[in-house]
BADRENMI-175481 format. One record per residue: residue in one letter; y, x, z of N, C-alpha, C in turn. Coordinates in steps of 0.1 Angstrom, whole numbers, plus 5000, padded with zeros to 4 digits. Layout:
// residues N
aYXZYXZYXZ
...
***
This chain:
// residues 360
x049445683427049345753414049245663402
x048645573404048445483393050045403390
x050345403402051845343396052345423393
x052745533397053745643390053045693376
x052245663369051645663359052245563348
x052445453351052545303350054345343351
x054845373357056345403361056845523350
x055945603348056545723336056345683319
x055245573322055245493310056245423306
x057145393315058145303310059545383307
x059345543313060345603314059945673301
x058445693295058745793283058845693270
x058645543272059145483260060145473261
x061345453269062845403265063145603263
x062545723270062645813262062545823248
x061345803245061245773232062045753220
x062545583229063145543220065045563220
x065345663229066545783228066345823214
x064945933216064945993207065345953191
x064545793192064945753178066545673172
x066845653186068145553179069545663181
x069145773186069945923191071645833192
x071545773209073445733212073845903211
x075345883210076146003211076146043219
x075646133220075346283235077146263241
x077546263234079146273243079546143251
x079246003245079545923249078445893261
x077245933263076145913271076845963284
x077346123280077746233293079146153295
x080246133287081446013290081145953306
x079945823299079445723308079245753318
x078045853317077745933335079245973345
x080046013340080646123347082146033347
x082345983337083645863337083545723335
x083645703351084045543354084945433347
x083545363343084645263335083745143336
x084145023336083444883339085044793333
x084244733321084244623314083644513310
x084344403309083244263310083244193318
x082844083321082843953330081544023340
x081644033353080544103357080144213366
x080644273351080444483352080444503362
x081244453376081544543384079944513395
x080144383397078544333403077644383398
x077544413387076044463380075844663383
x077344713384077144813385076944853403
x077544733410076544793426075344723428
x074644633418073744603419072644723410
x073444773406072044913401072745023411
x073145053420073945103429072545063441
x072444923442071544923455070144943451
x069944903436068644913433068045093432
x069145123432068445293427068745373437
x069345333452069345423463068545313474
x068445213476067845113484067645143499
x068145083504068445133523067445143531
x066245073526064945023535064245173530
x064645243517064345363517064545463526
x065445473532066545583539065745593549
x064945483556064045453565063145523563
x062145493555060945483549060845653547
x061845713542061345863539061945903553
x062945893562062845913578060845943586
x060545783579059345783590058545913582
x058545923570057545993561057646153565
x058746173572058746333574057646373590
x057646253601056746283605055046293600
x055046243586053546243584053146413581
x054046493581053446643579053246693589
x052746783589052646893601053446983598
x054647023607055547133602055547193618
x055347363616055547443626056547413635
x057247413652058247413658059147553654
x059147583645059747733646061247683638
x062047813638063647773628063147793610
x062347873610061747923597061147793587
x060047743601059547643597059747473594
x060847473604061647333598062347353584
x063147473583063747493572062847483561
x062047533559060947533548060747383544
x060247293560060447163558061247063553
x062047103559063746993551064047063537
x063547193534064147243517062847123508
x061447143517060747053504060846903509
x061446853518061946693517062746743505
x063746753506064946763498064646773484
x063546843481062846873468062346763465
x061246693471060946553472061446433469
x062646423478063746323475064346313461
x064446423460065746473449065146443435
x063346453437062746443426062946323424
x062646233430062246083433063446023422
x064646043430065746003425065746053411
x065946163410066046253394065546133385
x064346113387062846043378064045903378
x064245803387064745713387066245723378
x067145813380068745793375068045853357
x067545923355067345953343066345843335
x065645723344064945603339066345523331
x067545493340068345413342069545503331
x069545593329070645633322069745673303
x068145633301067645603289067745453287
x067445363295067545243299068845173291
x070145243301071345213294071445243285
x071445393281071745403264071245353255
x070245333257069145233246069745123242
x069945003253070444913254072044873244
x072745003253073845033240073845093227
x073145183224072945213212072445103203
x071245043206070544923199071644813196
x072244743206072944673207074744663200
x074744813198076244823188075744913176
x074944903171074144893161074844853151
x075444913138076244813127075344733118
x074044763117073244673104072244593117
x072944523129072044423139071744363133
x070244263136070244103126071044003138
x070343923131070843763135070143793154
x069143793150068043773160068543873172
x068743993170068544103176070244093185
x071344013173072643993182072043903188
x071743793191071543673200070743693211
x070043813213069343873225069943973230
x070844043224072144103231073344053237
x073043943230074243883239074043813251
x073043793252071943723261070843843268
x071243973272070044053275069344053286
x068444023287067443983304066344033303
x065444003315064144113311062944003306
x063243923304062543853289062843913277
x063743903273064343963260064144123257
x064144203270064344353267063844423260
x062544363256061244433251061544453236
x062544343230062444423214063644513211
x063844603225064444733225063644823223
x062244833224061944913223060944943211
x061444813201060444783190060344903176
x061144993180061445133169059845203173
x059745193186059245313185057245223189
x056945153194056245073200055744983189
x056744933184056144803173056044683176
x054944593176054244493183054144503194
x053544623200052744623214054144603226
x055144693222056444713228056444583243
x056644463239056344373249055544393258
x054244423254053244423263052944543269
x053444663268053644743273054844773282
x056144693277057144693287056444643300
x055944443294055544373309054944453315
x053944573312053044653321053944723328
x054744813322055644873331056644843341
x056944703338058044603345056744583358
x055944513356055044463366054844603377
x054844723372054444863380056044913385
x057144853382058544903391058244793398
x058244673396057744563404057144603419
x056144643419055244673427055344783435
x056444923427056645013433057544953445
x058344893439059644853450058944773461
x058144703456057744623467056744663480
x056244783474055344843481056144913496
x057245023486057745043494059044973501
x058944873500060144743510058744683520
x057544713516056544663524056244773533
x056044873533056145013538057045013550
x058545013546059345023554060144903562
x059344813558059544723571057744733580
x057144773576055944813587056744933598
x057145053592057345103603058645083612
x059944963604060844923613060044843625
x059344763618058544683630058144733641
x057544873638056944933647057945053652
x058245063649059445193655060445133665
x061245003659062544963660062444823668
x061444723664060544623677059544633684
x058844763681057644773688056744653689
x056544603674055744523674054644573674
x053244523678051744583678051144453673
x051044493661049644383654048344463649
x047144413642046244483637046844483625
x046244543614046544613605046944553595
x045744463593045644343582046544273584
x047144223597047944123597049344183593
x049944283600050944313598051544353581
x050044383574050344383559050344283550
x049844153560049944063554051344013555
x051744003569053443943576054443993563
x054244113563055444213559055344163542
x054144163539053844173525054344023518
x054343893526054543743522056443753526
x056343863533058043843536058543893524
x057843983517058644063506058943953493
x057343893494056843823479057443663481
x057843623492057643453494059343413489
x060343493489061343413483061143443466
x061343563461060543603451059943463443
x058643453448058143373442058443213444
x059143163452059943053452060843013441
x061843123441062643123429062143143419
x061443233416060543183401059643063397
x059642993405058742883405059642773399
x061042783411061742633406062942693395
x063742823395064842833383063842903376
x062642923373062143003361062643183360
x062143203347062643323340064243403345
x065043293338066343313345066943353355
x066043233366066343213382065843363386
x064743413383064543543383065043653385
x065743613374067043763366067843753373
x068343643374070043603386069343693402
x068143633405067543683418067943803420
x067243883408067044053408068144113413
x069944063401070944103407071644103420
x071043963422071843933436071044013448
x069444033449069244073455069544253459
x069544313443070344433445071544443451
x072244363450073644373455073644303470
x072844303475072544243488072644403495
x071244453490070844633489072044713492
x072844693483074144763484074744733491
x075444633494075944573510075644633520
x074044623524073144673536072944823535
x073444863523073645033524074045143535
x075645083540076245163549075545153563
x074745073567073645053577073045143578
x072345183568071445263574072045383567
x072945423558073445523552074145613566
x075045523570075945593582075545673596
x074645563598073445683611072945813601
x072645773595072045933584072646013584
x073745983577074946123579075246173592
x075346093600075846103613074746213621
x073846143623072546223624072146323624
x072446363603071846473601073246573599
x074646553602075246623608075846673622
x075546623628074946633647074346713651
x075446803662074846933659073646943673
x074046783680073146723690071846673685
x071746613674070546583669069646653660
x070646723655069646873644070147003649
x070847033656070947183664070947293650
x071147403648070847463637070847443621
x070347323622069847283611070847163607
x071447113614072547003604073747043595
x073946933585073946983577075647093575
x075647123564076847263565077947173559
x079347223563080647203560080647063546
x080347193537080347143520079647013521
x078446993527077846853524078046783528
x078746803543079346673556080346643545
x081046683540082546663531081946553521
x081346633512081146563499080046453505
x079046443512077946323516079046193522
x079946233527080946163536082146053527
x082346143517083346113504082645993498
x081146063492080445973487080045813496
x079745853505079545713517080845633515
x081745693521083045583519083345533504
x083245603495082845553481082345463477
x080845423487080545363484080545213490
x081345263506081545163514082545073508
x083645193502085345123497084444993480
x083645073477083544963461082844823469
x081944833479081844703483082344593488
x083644663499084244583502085244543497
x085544623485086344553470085744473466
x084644483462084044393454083844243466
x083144243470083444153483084644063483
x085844143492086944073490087544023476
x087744083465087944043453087043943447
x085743953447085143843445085643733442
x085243713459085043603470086343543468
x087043573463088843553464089243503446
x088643553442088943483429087243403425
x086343373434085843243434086943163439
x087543163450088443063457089142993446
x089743083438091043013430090542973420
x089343033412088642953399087642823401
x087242823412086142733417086542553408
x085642463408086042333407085742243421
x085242323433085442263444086242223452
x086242063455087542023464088342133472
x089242123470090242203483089642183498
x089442063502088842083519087942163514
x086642173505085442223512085942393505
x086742413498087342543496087742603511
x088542493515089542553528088242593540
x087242473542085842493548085242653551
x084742683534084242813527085242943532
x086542893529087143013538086943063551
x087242983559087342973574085943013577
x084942983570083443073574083043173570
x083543223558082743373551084043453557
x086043393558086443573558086043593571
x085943563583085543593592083943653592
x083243633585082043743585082443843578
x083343853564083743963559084544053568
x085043993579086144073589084844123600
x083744073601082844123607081944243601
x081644203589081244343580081944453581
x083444423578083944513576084444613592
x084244523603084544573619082844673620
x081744553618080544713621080344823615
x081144833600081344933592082145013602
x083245013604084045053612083545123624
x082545033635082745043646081145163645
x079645143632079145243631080045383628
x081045413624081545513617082045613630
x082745523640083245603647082745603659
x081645523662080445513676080745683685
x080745723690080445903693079045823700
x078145963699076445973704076746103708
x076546113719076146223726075546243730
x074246203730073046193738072046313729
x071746453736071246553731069646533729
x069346503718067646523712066846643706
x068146723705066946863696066646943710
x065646993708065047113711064947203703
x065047353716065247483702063747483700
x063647543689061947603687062247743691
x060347763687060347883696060347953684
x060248123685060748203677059148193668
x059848233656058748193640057548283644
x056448233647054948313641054648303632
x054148333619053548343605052048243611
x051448333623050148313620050048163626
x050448163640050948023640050747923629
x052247963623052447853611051247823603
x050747933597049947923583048547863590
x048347863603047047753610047147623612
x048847603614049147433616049247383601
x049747473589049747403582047747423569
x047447483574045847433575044947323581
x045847343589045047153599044447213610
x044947313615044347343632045547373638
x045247343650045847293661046747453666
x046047543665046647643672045347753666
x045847903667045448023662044147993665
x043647963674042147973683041347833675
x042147763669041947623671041947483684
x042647533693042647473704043847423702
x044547343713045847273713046747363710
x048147333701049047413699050447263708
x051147333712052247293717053347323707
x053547423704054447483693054847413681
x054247243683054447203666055547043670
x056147003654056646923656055346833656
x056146683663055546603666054946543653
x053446513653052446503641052346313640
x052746233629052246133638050846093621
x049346133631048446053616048045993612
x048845873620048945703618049745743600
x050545773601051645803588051445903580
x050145973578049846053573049446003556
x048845893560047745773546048545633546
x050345633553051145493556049345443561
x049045443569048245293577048945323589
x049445203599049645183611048545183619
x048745223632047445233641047345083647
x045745063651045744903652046344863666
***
């Protein structure tokens, strides 16, 4: 709670300051809806807010989260379930793409600004998250900085909480690792923070910023990983019976996936390929650098492949049994069954994951 407090703070000042520097409602809706990337860059920076604002260790992380409920075995009652994931999710994201689309307009509005100063172009031209803060000096003033760093430090922490989160339950789902509690939150937690803080130690501020991107676009790379079992998954009429998903979404979820698969491996090979030719490195260690990355790029691009068209046939749903109300409305009270004695009838509860603590 306190982060997401800390997190809406940062979303109702760059709100805010919409309100005051009002970019063109047409050109905002343009941006959203019509793709366009210009500049030295643009295209990295835009799958690097691509991995930052859908992040894959997520995709996980709200997987493990749907066991922390108690949802009836019935058809009635998963439905109910997956309508308020969906609600859930959908909020999550909503809050985040509307952070990131005040964010940018600000940014742009401020920044093509006709009466800029001296000062204000030279940090536009240069914009990092040192600098950002006297974007929001319309509406903020002085404090603007010190309220950004608060809010920066609480997306900080969100992300890392949850990259801490969801490698606790890969560990334990996916290696079956078994530690006590403390330790595994310590492992997971120094894994998140220890390159992090290396690079800010020796490239500074900068090294930082450079970090942030690259690391996002790492995110987006590692996307189709865990994106592809997902679809796959939750269109499988072996793995969700009933309940996976309908025509319209397999289409459009599917479009969107390869959408997103096709901009990375453009970006990728394009790259990587006009590093080659602009570089100032000797030709051997060019010809070196070849011979070792296209062949992982030819490997990326084979497990993309080879998840896409895997077949699983291995049958995991069970039907439920037909809807009881009274049933339901006792499991989702916190007893076990009508009587309060054992109910069989439910999905599997797990209350290790109920409070995220792992069992020791």
């Amino acid at each position: 709670m306190l982060i997401t407090a800390l997190v809406f703070i940062m979303a109702a000042c760059f709100l805010g300051e919409m309100s005051y520097v009002k970019p063109p409602a047409s050109d905002v809706l343009m941006g959203m809806f019509v793709p366009k990337l210009s500049g030295q860059g643009a295209t990295g920076d835009a799958i690097a807010l691509l991995g930052a604002l859908i992040m894959p260790h997520n995709l996980f992380l709200h997987s493990a989260l749907v066991l922390s409920r108690k949802v009836p075995k019935s058809v009635c009652g998963i439905n109910d379930a997956c309508r308020y994931f969906l609600i859930e999710s959908g909020f999550a994201l909503l809050v985040a793409f509307l952070i990131n689309v005040a964010v940018v307009s600000v940014s742009g509005a401020v920044c093509s600004a006709k009466n800029l100063s001296n000062s204000n172009n030279d940090m536009c031209n240069d914009l990092t998250l040192n600098s950002a803060s006297f974007l929001l000096k319309n509406v903020l003033g002085r404090s603007s900085s010190t309220i950004y760093a608060i809010a920066l430090l609480a997306s900080g922490q969100s992300s890392a909480v949850t990259g801490t989160y969801a490698g606790q339950f890969i560990m334990q789902g996916f290696l079956d690792l078994k530690m006590k509690k403390w330790t595994r939150n310590l492992l997971t937690r120094c894994i998140a923070i220890t390159p992090s803080l290396i690079v800010s130690i020796i490239g500074g501020s900068s090294g930082a910023g450079q970090l942030i991107i690259i690391a996002s676009m790492i995110l987006s790379f590692e996307l189709p990983f865990a994106l592809i079992p997902l679809l796959k998954f939750s269109s499988s009429k072996t793995k969700m019976g009933p309940h996976k998903n309908s025509v319209i979404i397999i289409v459009i979820s599917w479009m969107l996936g390869f959408g997103i698969i096709g901009i990375n491996i453009y970006y990728l090979s394009t790259g990587f390929v006009n590093w080659l030719i602009h570089n100032s490195v000797p030709r051997v260690a060019n010809m070196f650098v070849g011979i070792i990355v296209f062949p992982l790029m030819a490997v990326y691009i084979f497990a993309v492949i080879y998840l896409t068209c895997r077949r699983d046939t291995v049958v995991t749903f069970i039907e439920p049994t037909k809807h009881d109300p009274t049933e339901s409305s006792h499991i989702e009270s916190g007893l076990k069954g009508a009587d309060g004695g054992e109910e069989e009838d439910e999905i599997p509860y797990r209350e290790d994951l109920a409070d995220i603590a792992l069992p020791e």
